[in-house]
C-alpha positions, -999 to 999 in steps of 0.1 A, spaced: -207 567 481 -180 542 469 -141 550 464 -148 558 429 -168 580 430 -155 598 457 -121 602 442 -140 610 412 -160 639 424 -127 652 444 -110 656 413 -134 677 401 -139 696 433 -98 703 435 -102 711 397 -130 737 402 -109 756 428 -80 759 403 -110 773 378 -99 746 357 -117 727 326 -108 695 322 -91 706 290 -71 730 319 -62 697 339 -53 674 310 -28 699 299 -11 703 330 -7 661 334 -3 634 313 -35 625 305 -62 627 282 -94 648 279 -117 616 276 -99 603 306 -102 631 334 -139 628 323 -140 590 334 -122 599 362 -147 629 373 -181 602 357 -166 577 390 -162 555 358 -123 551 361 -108 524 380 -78 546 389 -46 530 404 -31 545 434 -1 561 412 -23 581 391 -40 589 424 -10 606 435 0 618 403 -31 641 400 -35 651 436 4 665 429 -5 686 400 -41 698 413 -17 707 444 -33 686 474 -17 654 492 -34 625 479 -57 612 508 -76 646 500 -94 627 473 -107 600 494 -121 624 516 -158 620 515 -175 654 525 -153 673 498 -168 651 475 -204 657 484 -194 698 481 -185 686 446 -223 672 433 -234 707 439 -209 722 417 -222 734 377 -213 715 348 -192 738 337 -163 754 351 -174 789 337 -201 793 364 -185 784 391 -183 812 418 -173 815 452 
């Protein structure tokens, strides 16, 4: 896996423990719908600030999205936030 997506699919992870959509997320931060879903796609280039900013308000330290086993818990998660279960 690559950086991008692994920050990628660690937002989404963090975000699914929170039970979260990614409308959920984009109203707790600063940024848009269409953005989170690059971000969680591994199709957004992300600078380390906005790294930081969303580790903050998903309430981990930032090098928890660069972690690369969290991120392969994250491909097995649903689609949608709705079905997730413990």
């Amino acid at each position: 896996m690559d950086l991008l997506e692994i920050v990628g699919l660690n937002v989404k992870y963090y975000r699914y423990l929170k039970h979260w959509t990614q409308e959920d997320l984009s109203d707790n931060c600063d940024f848009k719908i269409s953005y989170i879903s690059l971000i969680e796609r591994c199709e957004a280039n992300m600078t380390l600030k906005n790294i930081e900013y969303l580790a903050k308000i998903l309430g981990v330290s930032p090098d928890k999205l660069l972690v690369e086993e969290t991120a392969a818990k994250a491909k097995k998660l649903p689609n949608r936030v709705d079905l997730f279960t413990n």
